[in-house]
N, C-alpha and C positions, 0 to 999 in steps of 0.2 A: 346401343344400350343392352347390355344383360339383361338376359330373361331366365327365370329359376323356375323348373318343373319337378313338382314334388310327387314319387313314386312311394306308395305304399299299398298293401293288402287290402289294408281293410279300414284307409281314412275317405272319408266322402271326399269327394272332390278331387284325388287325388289320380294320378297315371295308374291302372293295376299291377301295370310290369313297364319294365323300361324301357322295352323294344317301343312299347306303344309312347312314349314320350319322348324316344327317338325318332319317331316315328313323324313326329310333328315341331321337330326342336330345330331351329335355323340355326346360323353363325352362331357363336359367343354365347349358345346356351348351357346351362350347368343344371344338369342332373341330378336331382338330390333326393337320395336312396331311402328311405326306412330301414331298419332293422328288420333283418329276415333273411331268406335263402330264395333267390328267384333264378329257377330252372330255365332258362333261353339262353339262348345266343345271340350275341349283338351286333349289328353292321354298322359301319360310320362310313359313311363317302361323299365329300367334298364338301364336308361342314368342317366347322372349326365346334369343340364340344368338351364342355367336361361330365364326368361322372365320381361323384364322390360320396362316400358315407354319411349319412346325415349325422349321425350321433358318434361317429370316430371311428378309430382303424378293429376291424374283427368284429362289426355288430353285420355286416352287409357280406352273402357270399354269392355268388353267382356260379352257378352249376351248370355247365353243359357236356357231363361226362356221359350223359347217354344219347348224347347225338354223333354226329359224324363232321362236325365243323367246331373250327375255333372258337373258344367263349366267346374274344373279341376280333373282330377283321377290322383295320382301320385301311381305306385305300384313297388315297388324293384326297385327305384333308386333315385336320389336327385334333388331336383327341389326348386328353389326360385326365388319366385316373388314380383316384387317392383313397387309400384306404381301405378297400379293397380284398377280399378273398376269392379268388378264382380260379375253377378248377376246370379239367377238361378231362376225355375219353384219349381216344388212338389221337385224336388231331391236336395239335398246337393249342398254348389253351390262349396269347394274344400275339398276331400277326400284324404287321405293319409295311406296307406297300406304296413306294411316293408317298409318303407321309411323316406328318412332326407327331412324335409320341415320347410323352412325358406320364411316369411312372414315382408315382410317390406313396410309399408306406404300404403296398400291397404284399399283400403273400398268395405263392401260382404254385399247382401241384400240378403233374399230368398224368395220364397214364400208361402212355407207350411215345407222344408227340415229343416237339420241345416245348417249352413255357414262353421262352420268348423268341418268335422268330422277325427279324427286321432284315428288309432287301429295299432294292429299287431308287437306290440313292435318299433314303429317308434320312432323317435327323430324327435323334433321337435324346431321353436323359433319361435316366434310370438312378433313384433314388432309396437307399433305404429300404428295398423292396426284400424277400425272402423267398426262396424258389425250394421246393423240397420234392423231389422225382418227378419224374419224366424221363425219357430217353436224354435229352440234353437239357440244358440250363438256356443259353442264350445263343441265337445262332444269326453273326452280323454280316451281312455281303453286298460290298459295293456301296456301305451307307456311314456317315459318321454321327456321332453322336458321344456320350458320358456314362460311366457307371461309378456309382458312387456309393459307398457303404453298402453296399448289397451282401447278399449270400445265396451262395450256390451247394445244395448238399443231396448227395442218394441218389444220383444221376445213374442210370444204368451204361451209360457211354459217357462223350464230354460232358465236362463243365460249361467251357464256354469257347464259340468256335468261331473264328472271324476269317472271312474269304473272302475272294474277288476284289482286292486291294480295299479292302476296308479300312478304313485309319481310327478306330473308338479310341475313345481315352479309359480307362481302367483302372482306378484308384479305391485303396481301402476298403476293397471287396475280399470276402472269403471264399475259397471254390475249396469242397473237402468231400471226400466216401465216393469217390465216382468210379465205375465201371471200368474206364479206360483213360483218357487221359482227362487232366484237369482241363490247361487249354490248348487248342490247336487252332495253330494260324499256317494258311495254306495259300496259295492261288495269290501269291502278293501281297500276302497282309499285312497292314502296317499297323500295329496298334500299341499304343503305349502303355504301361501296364506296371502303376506307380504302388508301393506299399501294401501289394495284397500276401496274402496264407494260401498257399497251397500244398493241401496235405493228403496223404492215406488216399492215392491216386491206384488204379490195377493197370499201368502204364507210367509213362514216366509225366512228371508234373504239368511241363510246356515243353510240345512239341511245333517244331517250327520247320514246312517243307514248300516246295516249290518256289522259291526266288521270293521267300518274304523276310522281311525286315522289321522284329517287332523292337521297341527298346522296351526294357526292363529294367525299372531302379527300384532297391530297395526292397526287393519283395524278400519274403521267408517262405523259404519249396523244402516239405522236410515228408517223412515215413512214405516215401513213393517208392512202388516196386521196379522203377524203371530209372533210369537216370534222372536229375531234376530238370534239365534243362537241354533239348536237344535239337541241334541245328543238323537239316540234311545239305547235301551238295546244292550249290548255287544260290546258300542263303544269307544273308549278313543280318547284322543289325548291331545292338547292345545291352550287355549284361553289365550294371551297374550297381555294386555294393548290394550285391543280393548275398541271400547267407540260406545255406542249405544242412540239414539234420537228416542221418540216417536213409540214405539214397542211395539206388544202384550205383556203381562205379563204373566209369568217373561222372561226377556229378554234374558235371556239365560237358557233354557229350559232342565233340565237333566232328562231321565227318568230314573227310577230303573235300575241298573244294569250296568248303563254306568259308566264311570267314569276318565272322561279327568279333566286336572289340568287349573285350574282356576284363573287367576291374573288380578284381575283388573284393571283398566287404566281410565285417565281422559284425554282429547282431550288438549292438546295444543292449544293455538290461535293462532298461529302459524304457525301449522303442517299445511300440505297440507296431501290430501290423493285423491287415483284413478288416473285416465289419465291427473288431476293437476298437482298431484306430478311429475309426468313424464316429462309434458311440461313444469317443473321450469329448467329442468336439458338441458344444451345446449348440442348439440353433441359435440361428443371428435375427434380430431385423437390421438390415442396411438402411434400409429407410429411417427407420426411426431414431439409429445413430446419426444420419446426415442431419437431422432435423435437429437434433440437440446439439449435434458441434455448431449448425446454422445459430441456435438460439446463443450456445456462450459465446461465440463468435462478434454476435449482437449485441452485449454489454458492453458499456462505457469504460473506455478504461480495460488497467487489468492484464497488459500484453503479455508479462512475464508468466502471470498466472495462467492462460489460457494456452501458453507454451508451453507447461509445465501437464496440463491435464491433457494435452494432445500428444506431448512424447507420451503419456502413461495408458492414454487408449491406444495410440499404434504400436505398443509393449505387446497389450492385452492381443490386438489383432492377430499380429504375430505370432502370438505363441498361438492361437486358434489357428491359424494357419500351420504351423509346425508338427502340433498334436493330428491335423488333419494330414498330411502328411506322415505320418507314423512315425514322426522327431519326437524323442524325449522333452520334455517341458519340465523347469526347474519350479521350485514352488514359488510363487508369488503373492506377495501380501497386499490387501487392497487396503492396510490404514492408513490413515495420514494426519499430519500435521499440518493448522491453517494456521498461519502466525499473522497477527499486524495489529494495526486498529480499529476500531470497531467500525460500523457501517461501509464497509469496503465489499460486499457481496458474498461473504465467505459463505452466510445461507443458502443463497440461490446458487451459490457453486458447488456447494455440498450435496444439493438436491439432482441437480443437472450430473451432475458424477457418479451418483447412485443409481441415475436412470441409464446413464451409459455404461453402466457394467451391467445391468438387468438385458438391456437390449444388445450388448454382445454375447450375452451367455454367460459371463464369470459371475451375478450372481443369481440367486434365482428367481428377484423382482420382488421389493415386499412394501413395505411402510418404511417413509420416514420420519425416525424417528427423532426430537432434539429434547435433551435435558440440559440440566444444569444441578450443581451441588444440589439442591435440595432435593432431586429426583433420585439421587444414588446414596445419599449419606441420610443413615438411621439414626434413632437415639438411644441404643441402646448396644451393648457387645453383640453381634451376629445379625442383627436388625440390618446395616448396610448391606452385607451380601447378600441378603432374600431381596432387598429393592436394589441393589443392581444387578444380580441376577435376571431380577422379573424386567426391568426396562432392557436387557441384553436380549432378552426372549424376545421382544415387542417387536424390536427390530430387526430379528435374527427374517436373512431375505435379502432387505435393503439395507441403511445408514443409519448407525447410534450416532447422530451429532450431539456433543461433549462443549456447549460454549461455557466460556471461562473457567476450561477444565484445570488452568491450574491453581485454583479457590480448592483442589481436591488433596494437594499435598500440601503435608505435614506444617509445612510454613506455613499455611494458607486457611484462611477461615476460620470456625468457629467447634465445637466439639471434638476436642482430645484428636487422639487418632483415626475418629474413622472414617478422614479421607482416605487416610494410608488404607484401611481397610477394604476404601470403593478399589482405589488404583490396582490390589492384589488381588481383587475376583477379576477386574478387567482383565489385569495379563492373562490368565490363567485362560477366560473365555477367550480373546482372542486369539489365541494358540488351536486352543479346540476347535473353534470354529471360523478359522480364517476364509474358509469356502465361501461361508452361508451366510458374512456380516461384514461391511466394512464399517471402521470406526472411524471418526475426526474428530481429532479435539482443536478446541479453537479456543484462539485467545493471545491477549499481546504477548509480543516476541520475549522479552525480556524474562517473563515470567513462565513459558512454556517451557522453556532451558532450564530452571525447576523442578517444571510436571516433570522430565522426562529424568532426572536426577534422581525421584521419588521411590523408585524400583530399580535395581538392578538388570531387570528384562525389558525393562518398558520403553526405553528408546529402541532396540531389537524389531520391537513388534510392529512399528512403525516405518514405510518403507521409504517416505521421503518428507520432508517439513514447506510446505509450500508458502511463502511472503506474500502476503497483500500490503503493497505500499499506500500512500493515502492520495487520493484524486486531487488532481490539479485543478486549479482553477476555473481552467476551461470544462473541464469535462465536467466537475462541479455544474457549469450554466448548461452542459449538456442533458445532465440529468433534469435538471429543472425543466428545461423545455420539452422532455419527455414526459415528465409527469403533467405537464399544463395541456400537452395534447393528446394525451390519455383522457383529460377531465373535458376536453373540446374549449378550453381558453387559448387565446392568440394573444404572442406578446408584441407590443406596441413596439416601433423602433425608439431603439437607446435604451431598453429593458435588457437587453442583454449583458451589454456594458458594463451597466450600474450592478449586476448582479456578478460580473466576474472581476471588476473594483472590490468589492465588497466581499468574494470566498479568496482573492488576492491579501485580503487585514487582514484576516482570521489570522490567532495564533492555532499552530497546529501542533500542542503539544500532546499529552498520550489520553486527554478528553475529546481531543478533537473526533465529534461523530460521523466525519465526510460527508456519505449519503442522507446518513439522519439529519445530518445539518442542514441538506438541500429540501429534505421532506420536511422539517418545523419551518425553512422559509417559509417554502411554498403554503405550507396552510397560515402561515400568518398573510401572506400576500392575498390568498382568498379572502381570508377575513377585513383586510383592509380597503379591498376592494367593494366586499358585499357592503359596507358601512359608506362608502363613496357613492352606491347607485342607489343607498335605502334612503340615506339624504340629500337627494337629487331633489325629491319632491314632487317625481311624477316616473311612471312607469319604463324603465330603459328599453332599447329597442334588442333586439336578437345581438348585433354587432357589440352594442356595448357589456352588454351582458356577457360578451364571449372576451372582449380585451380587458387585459391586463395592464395599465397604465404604467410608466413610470414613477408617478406618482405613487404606486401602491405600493411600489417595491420599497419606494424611500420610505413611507411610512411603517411600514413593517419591520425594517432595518434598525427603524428608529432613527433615519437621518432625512 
């Protein structure tokens, strides 16, 4: 189980410094900092620990520049720190030795050391972090591990140095203003080194010696006084669609004997690269997306629909993968079109798709919102676009759901024109703020091919028209028996039957309410039931009170 020790100055009860709550923190315990500046140096060995900013990144700094040891030494155990400011004197300001260290949202200055040093076959992740002097930025050997959206800058020597066959992976990080070289890989290093900037180097961008093998895709190596890219005798590897500005000649520098594979590349306008590329991409929960595709997944019914919302989140993924990547990303419209008849789920999939573009990051997470004509249409000239304005506000985050949005054109409804009125602040806002809002209008199919008539721009703004057809029969008695074991009633055998007989008659013509229909059974079924055991004439027991007869159903039906 987690154990949380809270470090503060001056709260009673609290660690006064964190050495002393390391001091006493076993396994899986997390550190949790106060705002402030606490002067020590910290050991971790053979615990597994975190330490993190109680109140967020840059309230918490850790100062060990007037001693002679590393802010932080992690040796044979695991340790990750979030948020974070940490500075150091001559020595390294965190060290990691046989150990997992994981690095999130911190900023490391040094003052003659490097900021991050990792050896001894450790694993590592490095997140987001920001490194600004030192003698080096990052210095990896013998260990693997990730760097990811980071930045390297003011280096008196390297950027970032990877040796003794190290293999990191290196992506969407910036290394810029350094003494000597950006990065160098030496003594076997193998590191790959996806989409970063390397700039305004006093040597050449990436130097690569002793029989190492880094690959390189995609990166941009520009205003460096030395070649951008240089490979010594007996080294291979590959240079992949990388693109270089303003570089010693030849910009990528092969001497005898080396011999890495070479494709060249032209910079996108586009593209983004380094700790850009990084900050295009919004954070995710993964979890919280699995749990909502778990829950549409869970609806009755619906298959074409829940195909249709899962091609449009693995769209979304994708391009968050692309943009992390430093790939240009086309713009994307999050509106849409829910067509069919009514009680088909189009709500709760509205809901569940607002919450799955918040938890990828395409929107920023807000209210959902649902109107109808009366919500957006005023009664007076200029009166509609102040209320739909204010309800586009409401929602602006999450989802303007629009049911029986096409009551809002011109054919449709009651006062003159100022449906047309609502429909031309819609386009207008959804242009503006396509980022910050997805809209759905919903409504039968027939008459949505109207709405979208309405305006000249308004089928545009809309990126696809999704059909909800109407529940069968069976899933009709699926529902039911859903909602009777939600209410804890059990259905009698040949309840089931009688009830998919019976959404089997239904005509289904453009009244039919599907699911509404399953829900008005169902409470007449309660009610026919409650009337069965009230005139019993004596107290029912647990069991009957929980069955629903066959009997009940017929009488509810009315047969």
């Amino acid at each position: 189980m987690t154990r949380t020790l809270l470090v503060s100055a001056d709260q009673p009860g609290a660690y006064p410094s964190i050495g002393e709550a390391l001091s006493v923190a076993g396994d899986d315990t997390v550190v949790s900092v106060s705002p402030g500046t606490y002067h020590e140096a910290l050991f971790v060995n053979d615990r597994a620990v975190t330490v993190v900013a109680a109140q967020g990144a840059g309230t918490v700094t850790i100062d060990a520049s007037s001693g002679a040891y590393p802010t932080v030494s992690c040796n044979a155990g695991r340790l990750e720190l979030r948020d974070l400011v940490l500075k150091a004197g001559d020595a390294p300001v965190v060290v990691a030795d046989r150990a997992k260290l994981t690095m999130t949202g911190c900023e490391l200055s040094a003052g003659f050391g490097a900021a991050i040093q990792v050896a001894g076959r450790s694993e590592f992740t490095l997140a987001r972090c920001r490194v600004t002097g030192g003698r080096y930025g990052l210095v990896v050997e013998d260990s693997d591990g990730s760097v990811e959206g980071c930045e390297f800058t003011d280096l008196s020597e390297d950027g970032i140095i990877v040796r003794i066959g190290a293999a990191p992976t290196i992506r969407t990080s910036t290394v810029a203003r350094c003494g000597n070289r950006g990065i160098y890989v030496y003594q076997y290093g193998k590191p790959t080194i996806e989409a970063c900037d390397i700039s305004q180097t006093g040597h050449a961008g990436v130097v690569v010696v002793h029989q190492s093998a880094p690959v390189l895709r995609r990166c941009r190596i520009r205003d460096t006084r030395g070649p951008a890219i240089s490979f010594a005798r007996g080294c291979h590897g590959t240079v992949d669609d990388c693109t270089t500005e303003n570089t010693a000649q030849p910009a990528i520098e092969v001497a005898e004997g080396a011999t890495p594979t070479i494709v060249a590349g032209t910079a996108n306008k586009k593209a983004a690269f380094g700790a850009d590329a990084a900050r295009a991409v919004a954070p995710q929960d993964t979890a919280k997306v699995e749990k909502l595709l778990a829950e549409l997944e869970a609806m009755v019914g619906l298959e074409s629909v829940k195909a249709e919302v899962r091609a449009l989140i693995d769209e979304i993924q994708v391009n968050e993968w692309r943009r992390s990547a430093g790939l240009p990303v086309g713009a994307v419209s999050h509106h849409l079109i829910f067509a069919g008849a009514p009680g088909t789920g189009k709500t709760t999939v509205a809901r569940i798709y607002g919450d799955l573009l918040a938890a990828l990051g395409a929107l920023p997470g807000g209210a959902f919102r649902e109107v109808s004509r009366r919500d957006l249409v005023g009664q007076y000239i200029g009166h509609t676009a102040e209320k739909t304005a204010a309800a586009f506000e409401l929602a602006r985050g999450g989802v303007l759901f629009i049911d029986e949005a096409y009551t809002l054109s011109r054919s449709s409804g009651t006062g003159g024109d100022f449906g047309q009125e609502a429909i031309d602040t819609l386009v207008k806002l959804m242009e503006d703020h396509r980022d910050e809002v997805a809209v759905i209008a919903a409504g039968y199919t027939g008459e949505m091919l109207q709405f979208l008539d309405a305006n000249p721009g308004l089928a545009s703004r809309f990126a696809k028209t999704v059909e909800f057809g109407n529940y069968s029969p069976e899933q009709l008695v699926v529902i039911v028996e859903r909602m009777a074991g939600g209410d804890e009633y059990l259905l009698a055998d040949g309840v089931s039957e009688v009830l998919r007989e019976h959404f089997g008659s239904i005509e289904r013509d453009q009244n039919f309410g599907n699911a509404r229909e399953a829900r008005k059974l169902f409470e007449g079924v309660r009610k026919t039931q409650a009337q069965r055991l009230r005139q019993s004439g004596q107290r029912p027991t647990l069991d009957e009170l929980r069955t629903v007869a066959v009997a009940d159903v017929r009488a509810a039906i009315g047969r």
